[in-house]
C-alpha positions in Angstrom: -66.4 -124.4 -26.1 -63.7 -122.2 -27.5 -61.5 -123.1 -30.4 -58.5 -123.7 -28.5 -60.5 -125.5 -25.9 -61.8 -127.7 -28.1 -58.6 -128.6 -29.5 -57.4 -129.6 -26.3 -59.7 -132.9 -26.4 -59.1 -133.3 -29.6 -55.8 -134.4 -28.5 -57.5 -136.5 -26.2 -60.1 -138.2 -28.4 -56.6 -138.5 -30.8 -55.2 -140.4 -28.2 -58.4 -142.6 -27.7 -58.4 -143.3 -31.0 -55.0 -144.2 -31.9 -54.3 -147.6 -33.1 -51.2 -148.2 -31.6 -52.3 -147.3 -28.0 -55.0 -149.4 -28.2 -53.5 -152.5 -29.8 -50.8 -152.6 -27.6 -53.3 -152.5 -24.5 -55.3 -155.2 -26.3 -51.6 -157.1 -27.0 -51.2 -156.9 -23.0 -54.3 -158.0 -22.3 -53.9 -161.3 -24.6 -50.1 -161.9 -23.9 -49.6 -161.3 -20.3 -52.9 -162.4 -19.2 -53.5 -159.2 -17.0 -56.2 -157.5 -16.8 -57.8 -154.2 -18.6 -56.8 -151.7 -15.9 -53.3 -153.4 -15.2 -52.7 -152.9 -19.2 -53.9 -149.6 -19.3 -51.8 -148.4 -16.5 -48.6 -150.0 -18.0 -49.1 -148.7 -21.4 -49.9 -145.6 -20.7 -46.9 -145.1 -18.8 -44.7 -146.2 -21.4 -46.3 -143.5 -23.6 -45.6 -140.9 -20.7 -41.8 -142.1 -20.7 -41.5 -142.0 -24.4 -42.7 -138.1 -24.2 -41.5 -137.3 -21.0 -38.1 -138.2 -22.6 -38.5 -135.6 -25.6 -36.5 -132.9 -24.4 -35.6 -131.7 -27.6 -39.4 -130.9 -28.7 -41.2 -129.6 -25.8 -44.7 -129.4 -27.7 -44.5 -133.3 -27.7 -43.1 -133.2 -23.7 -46.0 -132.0 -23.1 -48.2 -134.4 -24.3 -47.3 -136.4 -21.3 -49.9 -134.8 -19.6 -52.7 -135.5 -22.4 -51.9 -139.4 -21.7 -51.8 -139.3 -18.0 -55.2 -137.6 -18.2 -56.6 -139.7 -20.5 -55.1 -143.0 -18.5 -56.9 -141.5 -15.2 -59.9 -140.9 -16.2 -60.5 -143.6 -17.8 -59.2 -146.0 -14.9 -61.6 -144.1 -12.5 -64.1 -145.9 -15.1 -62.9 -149.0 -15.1 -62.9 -149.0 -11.5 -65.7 -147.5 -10.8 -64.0 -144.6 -8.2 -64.7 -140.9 -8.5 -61.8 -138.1 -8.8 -61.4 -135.3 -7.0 -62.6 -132.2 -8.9 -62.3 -129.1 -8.6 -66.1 -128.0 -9.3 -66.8 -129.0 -5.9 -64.7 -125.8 -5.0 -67.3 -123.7 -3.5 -65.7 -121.1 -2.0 -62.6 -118.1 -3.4 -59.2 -119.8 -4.0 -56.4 -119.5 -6.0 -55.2 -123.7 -7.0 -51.7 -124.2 -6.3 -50.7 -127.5 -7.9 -47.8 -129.3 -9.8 -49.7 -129.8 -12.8 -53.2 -129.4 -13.7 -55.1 -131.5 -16.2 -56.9 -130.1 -19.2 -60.1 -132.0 -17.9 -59.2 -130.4 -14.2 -58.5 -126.7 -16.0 -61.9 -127.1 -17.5 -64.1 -127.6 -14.8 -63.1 -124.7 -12.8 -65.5 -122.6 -11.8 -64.8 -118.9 -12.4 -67.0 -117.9 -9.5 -64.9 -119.3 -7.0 -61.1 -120.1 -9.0 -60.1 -116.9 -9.0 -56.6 -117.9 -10.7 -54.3 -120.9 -10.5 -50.3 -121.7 -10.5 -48.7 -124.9 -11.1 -44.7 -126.1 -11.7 -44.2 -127.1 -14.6 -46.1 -125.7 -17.9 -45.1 -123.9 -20.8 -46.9 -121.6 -23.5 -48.1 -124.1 -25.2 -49.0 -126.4 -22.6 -52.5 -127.2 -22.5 -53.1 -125.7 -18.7 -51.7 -122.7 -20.5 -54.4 -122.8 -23.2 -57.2 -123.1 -21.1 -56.1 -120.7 -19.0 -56.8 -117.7 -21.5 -59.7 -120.2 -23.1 -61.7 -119.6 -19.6 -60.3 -116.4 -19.1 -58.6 -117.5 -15.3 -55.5 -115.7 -14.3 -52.7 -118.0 -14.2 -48.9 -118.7 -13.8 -47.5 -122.2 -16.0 -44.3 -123.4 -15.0 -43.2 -121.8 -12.0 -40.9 -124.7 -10.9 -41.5 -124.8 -7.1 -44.9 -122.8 -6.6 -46.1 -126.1 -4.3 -43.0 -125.9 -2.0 -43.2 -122.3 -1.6 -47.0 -121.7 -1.3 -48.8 -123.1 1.7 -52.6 -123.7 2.7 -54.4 -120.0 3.7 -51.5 -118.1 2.0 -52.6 -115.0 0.4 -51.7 -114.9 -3.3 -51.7 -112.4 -6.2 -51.7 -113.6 -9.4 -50.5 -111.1 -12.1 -51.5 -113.1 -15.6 -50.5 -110.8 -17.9 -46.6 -110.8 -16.7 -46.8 -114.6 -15.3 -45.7 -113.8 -11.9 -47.4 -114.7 -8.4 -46.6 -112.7 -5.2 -47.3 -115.4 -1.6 -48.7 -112.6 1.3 -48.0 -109.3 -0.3 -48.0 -105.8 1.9 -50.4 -103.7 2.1 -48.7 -101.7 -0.7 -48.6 -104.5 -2.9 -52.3 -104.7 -2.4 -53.4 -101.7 -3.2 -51.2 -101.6 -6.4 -52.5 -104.4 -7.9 -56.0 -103.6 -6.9 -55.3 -100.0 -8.7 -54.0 -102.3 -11.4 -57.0 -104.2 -11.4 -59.5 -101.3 -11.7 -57.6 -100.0 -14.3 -57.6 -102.6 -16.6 -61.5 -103.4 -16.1 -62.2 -99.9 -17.3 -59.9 -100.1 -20.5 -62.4 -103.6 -21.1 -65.1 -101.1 -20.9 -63.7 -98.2 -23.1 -62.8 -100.7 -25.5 -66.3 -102.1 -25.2 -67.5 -99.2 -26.8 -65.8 -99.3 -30.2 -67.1 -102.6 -31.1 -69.1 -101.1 -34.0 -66.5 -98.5 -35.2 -64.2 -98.6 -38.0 -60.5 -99.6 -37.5 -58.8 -95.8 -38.3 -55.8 -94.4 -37.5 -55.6 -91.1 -35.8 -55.2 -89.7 -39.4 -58.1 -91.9 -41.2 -56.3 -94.6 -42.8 -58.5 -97.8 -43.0 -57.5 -101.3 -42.0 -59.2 -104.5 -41.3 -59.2 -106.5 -37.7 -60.6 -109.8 -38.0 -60.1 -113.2 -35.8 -58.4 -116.8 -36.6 -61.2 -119.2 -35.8 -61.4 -122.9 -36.0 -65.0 -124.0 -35.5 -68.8 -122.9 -37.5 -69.4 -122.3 -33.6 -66.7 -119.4 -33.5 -68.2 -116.6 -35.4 -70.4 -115.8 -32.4 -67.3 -114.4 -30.5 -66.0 -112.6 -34.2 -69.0 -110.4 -34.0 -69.7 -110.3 -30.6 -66.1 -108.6 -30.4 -66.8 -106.1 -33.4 -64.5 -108.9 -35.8 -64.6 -106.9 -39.4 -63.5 -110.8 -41.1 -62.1 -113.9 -40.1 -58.7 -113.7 -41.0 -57.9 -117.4 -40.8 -60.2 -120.4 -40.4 -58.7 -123.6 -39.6 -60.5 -126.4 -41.3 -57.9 -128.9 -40.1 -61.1 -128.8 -37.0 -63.2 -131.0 -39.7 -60.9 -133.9 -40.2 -59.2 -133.7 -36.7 -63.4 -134.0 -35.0 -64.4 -137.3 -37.4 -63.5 -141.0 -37.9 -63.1 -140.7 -41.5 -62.5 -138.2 -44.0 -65.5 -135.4 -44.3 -67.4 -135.8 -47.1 -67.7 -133.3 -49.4 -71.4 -132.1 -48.3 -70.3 -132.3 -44.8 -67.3 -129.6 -45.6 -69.8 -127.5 -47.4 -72.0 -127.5 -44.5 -69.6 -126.5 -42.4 -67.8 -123.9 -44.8 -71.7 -122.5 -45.8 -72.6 -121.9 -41.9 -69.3 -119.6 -41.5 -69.5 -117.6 -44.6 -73.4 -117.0 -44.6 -72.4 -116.4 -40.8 -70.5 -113.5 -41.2 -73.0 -111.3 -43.0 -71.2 -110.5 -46.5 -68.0 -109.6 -44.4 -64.7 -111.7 -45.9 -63.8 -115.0 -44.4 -60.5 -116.6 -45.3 -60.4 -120.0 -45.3 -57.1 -121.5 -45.1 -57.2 -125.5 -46.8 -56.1 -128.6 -45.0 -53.0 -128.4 -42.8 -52.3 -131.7 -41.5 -49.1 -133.0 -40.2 -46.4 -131.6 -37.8 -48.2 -132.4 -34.5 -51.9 -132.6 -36.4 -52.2 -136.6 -37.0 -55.6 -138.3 -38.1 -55.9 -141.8 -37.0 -57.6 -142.7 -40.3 -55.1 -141.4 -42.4 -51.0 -142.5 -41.3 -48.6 -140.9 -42.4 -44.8 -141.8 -42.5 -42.5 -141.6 -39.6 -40.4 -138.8 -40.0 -37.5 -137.5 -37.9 -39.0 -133.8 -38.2 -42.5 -133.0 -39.0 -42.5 -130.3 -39.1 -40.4 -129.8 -41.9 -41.7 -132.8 -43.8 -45.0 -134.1 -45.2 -47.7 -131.7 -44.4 -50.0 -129.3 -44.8 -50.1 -128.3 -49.2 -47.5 -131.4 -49.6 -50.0 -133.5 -48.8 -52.8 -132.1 -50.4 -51.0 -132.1 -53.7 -50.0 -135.6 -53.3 -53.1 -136.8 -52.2 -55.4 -135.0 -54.9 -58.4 -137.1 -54.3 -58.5 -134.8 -50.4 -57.2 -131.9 -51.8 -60.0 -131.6 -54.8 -62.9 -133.1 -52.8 -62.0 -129.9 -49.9 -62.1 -127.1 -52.7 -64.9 -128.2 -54.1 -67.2 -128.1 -50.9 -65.5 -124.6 -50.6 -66.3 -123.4 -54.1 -70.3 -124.3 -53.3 -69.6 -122.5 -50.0 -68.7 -118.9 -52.1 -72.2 -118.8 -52.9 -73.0 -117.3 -49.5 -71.1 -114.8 -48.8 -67.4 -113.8 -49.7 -64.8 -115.9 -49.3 -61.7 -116.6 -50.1 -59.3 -119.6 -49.8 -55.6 -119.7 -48.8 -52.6 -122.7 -48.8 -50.5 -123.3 -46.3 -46.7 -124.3 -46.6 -46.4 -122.8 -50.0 -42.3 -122.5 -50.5 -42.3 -122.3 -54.3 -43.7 -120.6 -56.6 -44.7 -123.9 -58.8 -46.4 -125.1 -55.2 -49.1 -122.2 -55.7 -49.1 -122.9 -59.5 -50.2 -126.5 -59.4 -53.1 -125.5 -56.5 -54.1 -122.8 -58.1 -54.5 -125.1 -61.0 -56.3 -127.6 -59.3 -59.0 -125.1 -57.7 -59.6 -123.5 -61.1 -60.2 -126.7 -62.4 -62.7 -128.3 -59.8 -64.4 -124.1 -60.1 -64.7 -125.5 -63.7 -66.3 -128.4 -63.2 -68.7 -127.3 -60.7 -69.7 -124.2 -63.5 -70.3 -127.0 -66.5 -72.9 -128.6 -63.8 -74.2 -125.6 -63.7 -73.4 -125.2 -59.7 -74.0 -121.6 -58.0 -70.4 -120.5 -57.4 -69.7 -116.7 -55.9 -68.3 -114.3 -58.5 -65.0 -113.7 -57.0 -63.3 -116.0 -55.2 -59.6 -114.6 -54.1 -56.9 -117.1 -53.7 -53.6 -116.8 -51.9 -51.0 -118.2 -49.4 -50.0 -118.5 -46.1 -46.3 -116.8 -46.0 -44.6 -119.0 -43.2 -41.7 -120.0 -44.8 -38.4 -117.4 -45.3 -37.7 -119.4 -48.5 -40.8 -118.0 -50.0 -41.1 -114.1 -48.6 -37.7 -114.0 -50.1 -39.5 -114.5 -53.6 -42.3 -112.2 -52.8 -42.0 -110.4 -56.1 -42.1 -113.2 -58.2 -45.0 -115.0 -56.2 -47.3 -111.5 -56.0 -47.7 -112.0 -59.8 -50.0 -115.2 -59.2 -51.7 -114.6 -56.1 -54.5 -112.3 -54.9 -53.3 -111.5 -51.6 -50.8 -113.2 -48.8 -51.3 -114.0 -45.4 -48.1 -113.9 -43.3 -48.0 -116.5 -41.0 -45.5 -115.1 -38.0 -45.6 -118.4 -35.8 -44.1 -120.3 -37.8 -42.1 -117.5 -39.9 -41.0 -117.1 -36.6 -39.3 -120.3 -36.0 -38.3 -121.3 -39.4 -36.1 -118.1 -39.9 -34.3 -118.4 -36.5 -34.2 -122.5 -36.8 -36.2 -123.0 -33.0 -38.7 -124.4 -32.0 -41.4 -122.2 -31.0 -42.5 -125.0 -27.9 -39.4 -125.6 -26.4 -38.4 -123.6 -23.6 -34.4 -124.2 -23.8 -34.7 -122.1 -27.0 -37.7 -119.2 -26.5 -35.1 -116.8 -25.9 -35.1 -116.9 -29.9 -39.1 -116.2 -29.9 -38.1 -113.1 -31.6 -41.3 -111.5 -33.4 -39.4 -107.6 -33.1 -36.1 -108.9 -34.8 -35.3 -106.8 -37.7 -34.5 -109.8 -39.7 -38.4 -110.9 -39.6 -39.6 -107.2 -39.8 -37.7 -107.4 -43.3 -39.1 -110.8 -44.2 -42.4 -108.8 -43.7 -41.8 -105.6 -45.4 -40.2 -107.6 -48.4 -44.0 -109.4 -48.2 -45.9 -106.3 -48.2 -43.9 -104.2 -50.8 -44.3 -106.7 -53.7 -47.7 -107.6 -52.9 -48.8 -103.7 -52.9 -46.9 -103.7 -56.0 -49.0 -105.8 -57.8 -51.8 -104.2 -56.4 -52.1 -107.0 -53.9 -53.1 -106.7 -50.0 -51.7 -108.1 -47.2 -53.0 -109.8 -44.0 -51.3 -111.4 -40.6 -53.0 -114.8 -39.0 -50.0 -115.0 -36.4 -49.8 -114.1 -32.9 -47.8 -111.0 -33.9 -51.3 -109.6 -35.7 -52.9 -108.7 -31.8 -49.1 -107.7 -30.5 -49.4 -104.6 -28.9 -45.8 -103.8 -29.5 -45.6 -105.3 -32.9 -49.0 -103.6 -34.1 -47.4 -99.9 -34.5 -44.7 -100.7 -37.1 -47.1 -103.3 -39.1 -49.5 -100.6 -39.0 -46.3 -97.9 -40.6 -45.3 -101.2 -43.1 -48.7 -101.0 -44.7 -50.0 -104.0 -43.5 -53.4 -104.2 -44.3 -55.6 -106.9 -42.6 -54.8 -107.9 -38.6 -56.6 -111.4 -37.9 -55.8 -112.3 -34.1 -57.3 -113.7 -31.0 -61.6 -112.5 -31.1 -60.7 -111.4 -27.7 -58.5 -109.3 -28.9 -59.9 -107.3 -31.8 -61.3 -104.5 -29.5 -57.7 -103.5 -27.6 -56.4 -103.2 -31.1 -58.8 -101.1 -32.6 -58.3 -98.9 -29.4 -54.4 -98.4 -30.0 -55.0 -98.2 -33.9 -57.3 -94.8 -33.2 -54.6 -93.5 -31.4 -51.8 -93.9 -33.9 -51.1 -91.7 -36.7 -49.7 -93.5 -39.9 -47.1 -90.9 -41.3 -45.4 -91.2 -38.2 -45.8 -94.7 -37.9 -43.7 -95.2 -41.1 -40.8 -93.5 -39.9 -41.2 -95.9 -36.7 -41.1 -98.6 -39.2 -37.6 -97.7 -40.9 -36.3 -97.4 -37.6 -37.3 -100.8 -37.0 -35.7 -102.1 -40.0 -32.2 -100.5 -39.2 -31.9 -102.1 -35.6 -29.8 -104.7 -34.9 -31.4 -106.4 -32.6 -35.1 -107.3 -30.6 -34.6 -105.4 -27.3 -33.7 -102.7 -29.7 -37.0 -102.3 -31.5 -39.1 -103.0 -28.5 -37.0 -99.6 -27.3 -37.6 -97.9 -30.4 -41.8 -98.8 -30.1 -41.7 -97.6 -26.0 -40.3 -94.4 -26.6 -42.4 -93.7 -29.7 -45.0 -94.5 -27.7 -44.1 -92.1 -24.6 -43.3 -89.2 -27.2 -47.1 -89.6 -28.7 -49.6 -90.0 -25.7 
């Protein structure tokens, strides 16, 4: 199961969990005298209301679904009455349907679901996810695909562009079956270079890695030519137990990665919980944004006993390999101080009882918040290298929320106002003889990939699945010109303008 798969039922096994849920079932149960599916059922649909109702945070809309998912499977238990499924699709078909289920999405089998559409569905819904997770073809959100599409229709589903055409022409055939060839040979051309060095056209060296979140996902980082992983999640620890990890549990976990990845660097970014990550075992307050509140390094330096315990399993881990550890959420420059202090003090420790630590561990930061890449000079003098978040840079400098649909018109990863946030990152950390990384989306963005490559960036950690596209346009680019694509960049006013600026760059150097 792939990372993002995985965290899918996470959110389910959250919701099983969750104190609240359950003791107000129980509460049902006791007070009204009903029984276990009649308290289910009415719970659970107060839950769906409360989300459904959420329209200014579509991330938590969509959660809806995760409850009515959870709420029908298990009633089919209770009751003792199978679901439809679609594994018992034994024949080519495209699923038109108004939502699909993340328990539905996985059981489709590839040999016969050749894509799927449903009405409602966003980016980051979780149909979405396990969409590219199993590699389907698919369309989220198309409003009225069930009224418009009928039984024996003929549908092609264009993925990559999220559109759907109901009984195309001939023409239309044959062009997307061009299309089709096409893009299976570039799979197999890129195929090739999963050994090779990620070089410009003019020999420049850079790094391609992946963001993974389990010990499991280092298969698909080498099996994709993955040089590092760029970001590790080890939120996937805390999130998959009852309790907090122990500290040899961690170290197991961390030791299977780094030893994993053959001497090649892993970057291990330390607990970011909060926002929409809750543990059932550890509340935290009620806050009207999350995302801007208790989380990720604020709690670890508030709650020392977590933060300390985590590092340490990590130092132990260094021992096998090279690795080095990153914070999240830094905004200040005293944030990074006082971890910093607290790592070099359990590294101590673990030294004076004579524990096997690796020679050089780096340490840095997560740059996600426009508060802190506008201090980049001052906070290159204590790190050893950033790692530019562009998710959430993303929505913090342009105040949206990067799941809400009413707002993704300001999902602007080309504006020149970011590209300065990241140049202003890269400068001062060359400076100081510091290098740079990207864990965001932006990292595998085929458009955003040429003028990162003529900042100087010098570490691309994206999608596994993506590493071998991106070393296939970075061979093709030449980095002198790629610079003066970059200051182009910087002086436009505007995102369309950019993504201009990179398609006729791009036309003028085929």
């Amino acid at each position: 199961m792939g990372e993002e798969e995985a965290q899918v039922f996470e959110a389910h096994i959250a919701i099983l969990n969750d104190p609240e849920f359950i003791g107000t079932i129980e509460n049902e149960i006791d007070n009204d005298k009903v029984n276990s599916e009649q308290a289910l059922s009415d719970v659970s649909n107060k839950f769906i209301s409360i989300f459904e109702a959420m329209d200014d945070n579509e991330y938590m809309k969509g959660r809806a679904a995760d409850v009515r998912d959870v709420c029908k499977r298990v009633l089919s238990h209770l009751l003792g009455v199978s679901l439809p499924t679609p594994s018992l699709i034994d024949k080519e078909s495209i699923i038109v349907s108004h939502d699909l289920t993340p328990s539905d999405t996985a059981q489709l089998n590839k040999n016969y679901v050749k894509g799927f559409i449903t009405d409602i569905g966003g980016r980051t819904s979780h149909s979405a996810i396990m969409s590219r997770t199993l590699e389907i073809p698919a369309v989220v959100g198309s409003e009225d695909a069930t009224s418009k599409i009928k039984n024996g229709d003929t549908v092609i589903i264009d993925g990559i562009n999220g559109m759907a055409i109901v009984n195309p022409n001939e023409d239309d055939v044959e062009k997307f079956q061009k299309a089709k060839r096409q893009f299976e040979n570039r799979l197999k051309e890129w195929a090739k270079l999963k050994d090779a060095p990620s070089l410009s056209l003019n020999g420049e060296q850079f790094t391609i890695g992946a963001n993974i979140g389990t010990p499991d996902d280092v298969k698909s980082v080498i099996d994709n030519g993955g040089e590092a992983v760029g970001l590790m999640r080890s939120e996937f620890l805390y999130m998959d137990s009852n309790e907090l990890p122990t500290e040899d549990e961690q170290f197991e976990a961390y030791k299977k990665v780094v030893s994993g990845m053959n001497g090649k660097q892993v970057v291990i970014r330390t607990m970011d919980i909060g926002g929409d990550k809750h543990l059932p075992y550890l509340p935290l307050p009620e806050e009207m944004n999350p995302f801007l509140g208790y989380r990720a390094i604020r709690i670890s330096l508030d709650r020392q006993e977590i933060f300390r315990t985590q590092l340490r399993a990590l130092i132990r881990a260094s021992e096998f390999g090279k690795l080095a550890i990153m914070f999240p959420m830094i905004a200040t420059v005293d944030e990074f101080k006082q971890a910093k202090k607290i790592f070099e003090e359990e590294k101590s420790k673990l030294i004076e009882q004579m524990v096997p630590v690796g020679a050089n561990i780096e340490v840095g930061m997560m740059m996600e918040i426009p508060a802190a890449a506008m201090i980049a000079d001052k906070l290159a003098k204590y790190v050893d290298f950033f790692s530019i978040g562009t998710n959430d840079l993303i929505q913090y400098s342009f105040a949206a929320d990067r799941g809400n649909e009413r707002v993704s018109y300001l999902y602007q990863p080309y504006n020149p106002s970011l590209l300065r946030l990241i140049k202003n990152t890269i400068k001062y950390a060359h400076k100081e003889g510091k290098w740079v990384g990207m864990c965001g989306e932006m990292a595998g963005d085929q458009v955003a990939v040429p003028i990162l490559m003529g900042m100087g960036l010098d570490e691309f950690s994206m999608s596994a699945t993506s590493i071998l596209q991106t070393r296939s346009l970075m061979r093709k680019l030449d980095t002198k010109k790629l610079s003066e694509l970059a200051n182009s960049a910087l002086n436009a006013e505007t995102n369309d303008d950019v993504i201009k600026l990179v398609k006729e760059f791009t036309q003028h150097n085929k």
